[in-house]
N, C-alpha and C positions, 0 to 999 in steps of 0.2 A: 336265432336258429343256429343247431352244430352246425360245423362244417359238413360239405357233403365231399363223397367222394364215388367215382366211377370206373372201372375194369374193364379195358376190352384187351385180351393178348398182353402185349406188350406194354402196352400203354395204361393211362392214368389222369384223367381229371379230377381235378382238389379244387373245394374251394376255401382251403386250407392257409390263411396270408400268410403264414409261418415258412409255408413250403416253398414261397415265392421265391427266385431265383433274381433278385432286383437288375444287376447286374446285367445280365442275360438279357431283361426286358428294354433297359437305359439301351444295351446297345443294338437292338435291333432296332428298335425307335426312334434311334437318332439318329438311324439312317434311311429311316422311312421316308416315303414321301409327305404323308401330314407330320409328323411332325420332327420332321430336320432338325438336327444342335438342339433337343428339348433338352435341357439340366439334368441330371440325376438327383437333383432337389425335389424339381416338379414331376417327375416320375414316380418319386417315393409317395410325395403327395397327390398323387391322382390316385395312386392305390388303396392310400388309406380310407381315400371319398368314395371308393367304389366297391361293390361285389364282383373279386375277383376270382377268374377260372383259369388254373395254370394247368397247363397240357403235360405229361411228362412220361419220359422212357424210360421205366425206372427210377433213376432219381436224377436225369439230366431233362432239364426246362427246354421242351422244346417247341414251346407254343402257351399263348395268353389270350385273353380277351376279358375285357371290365367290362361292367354297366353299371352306368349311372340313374340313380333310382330313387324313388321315394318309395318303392315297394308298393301302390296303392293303384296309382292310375297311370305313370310314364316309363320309359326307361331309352337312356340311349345307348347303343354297344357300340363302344370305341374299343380302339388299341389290339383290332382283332389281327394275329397271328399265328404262321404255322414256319416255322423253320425251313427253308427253301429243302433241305436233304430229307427231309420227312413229308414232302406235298409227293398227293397223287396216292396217298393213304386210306384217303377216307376220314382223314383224322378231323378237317375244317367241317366237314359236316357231323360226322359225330360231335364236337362244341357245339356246333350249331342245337344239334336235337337236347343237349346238356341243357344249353342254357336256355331256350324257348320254353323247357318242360319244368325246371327250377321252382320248386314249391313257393320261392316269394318272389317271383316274376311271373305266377299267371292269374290271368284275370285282368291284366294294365288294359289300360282305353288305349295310350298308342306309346307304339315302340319308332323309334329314330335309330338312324344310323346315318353316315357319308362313306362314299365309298368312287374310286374311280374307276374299280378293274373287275371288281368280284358280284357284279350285279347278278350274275347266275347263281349262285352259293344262295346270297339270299332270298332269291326270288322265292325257290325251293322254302323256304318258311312264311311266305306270305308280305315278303317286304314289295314294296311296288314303287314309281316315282312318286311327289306330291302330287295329287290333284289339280288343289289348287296353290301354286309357288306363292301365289302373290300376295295370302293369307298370314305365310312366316317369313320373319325379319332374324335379321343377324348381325351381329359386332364380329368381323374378320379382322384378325390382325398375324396372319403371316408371319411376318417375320420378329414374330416376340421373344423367341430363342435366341437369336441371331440379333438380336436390340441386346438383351440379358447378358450374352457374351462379353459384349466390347468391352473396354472401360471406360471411366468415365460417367 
């Protein structure tokens, strides 16, 4: 599928990889709370694996969010942000209706996310807790950024 692209005022949703601001994303990201010291190796590579939506004022990146997808039946939205000087915009929930409404993202049986702070944003699109936790399993490894680093 093109890329798509979205207008409101000022702003600019692309999901455009070319327009991607790598940079920009490595460093908000690694200073995020998921994912702390993430490389700018494994940033580049998360981008490539995923359908990405870069937010923009014009032509400065002021916000991202990926999902991860087979297109068909799952998808999970990580790396979701909005530049601290540009919240209280509107701009997280405009992404939000972008990427729920995405010509190859609907129709999935179930969407995934994690989240510690922004449970209200999503709710607003139909995210809810799991049901049932006890159903899904996980491999956590924290601090694999911060392993990646050292030497040795």
């Amino acid at each position: 599928m093109a890329n798509t692209e979205f207008i409101k005022g000022d702003f600019r949703i692309s999901t455009d990889p070319a327009l991607l601001n790598v940079e920009v994303i490595h460093q908000f990201l690694s200073q995020s709370y998921w994912a702390e010291n993430i490389p700018l190796d494994i940033v580049k590579k998360s981008i490539a694996g995923s359908l990405c939506f870069g937010v923009f004022q014009h032509e400065l990146q002021i916000g991202f969010a990926r999902v991860v997808t087979d297109k068909a039946t799952f998808a999970y939205l990580a790396d979701v942000f909005i530049d601290e000087k540009f919240r209280g915009l509107g701009l997280a929930k405009w992404l939000m209706e972008i990427i729920i409404s995405h010509p190859e993202l609907t129709g999935l049986r179930r969407w995934m996310l994690g989240t510690r702070d922004a449970h209200g944003l999503y709710r607003q699109f139909g995210f809810e807790e799991i049901p049932n936790p006890e159903r899904f399993m996980q491999i956590h490894n924290p601090d694999v950024y911060r392993k990646m680093s050292q030497p040795g």
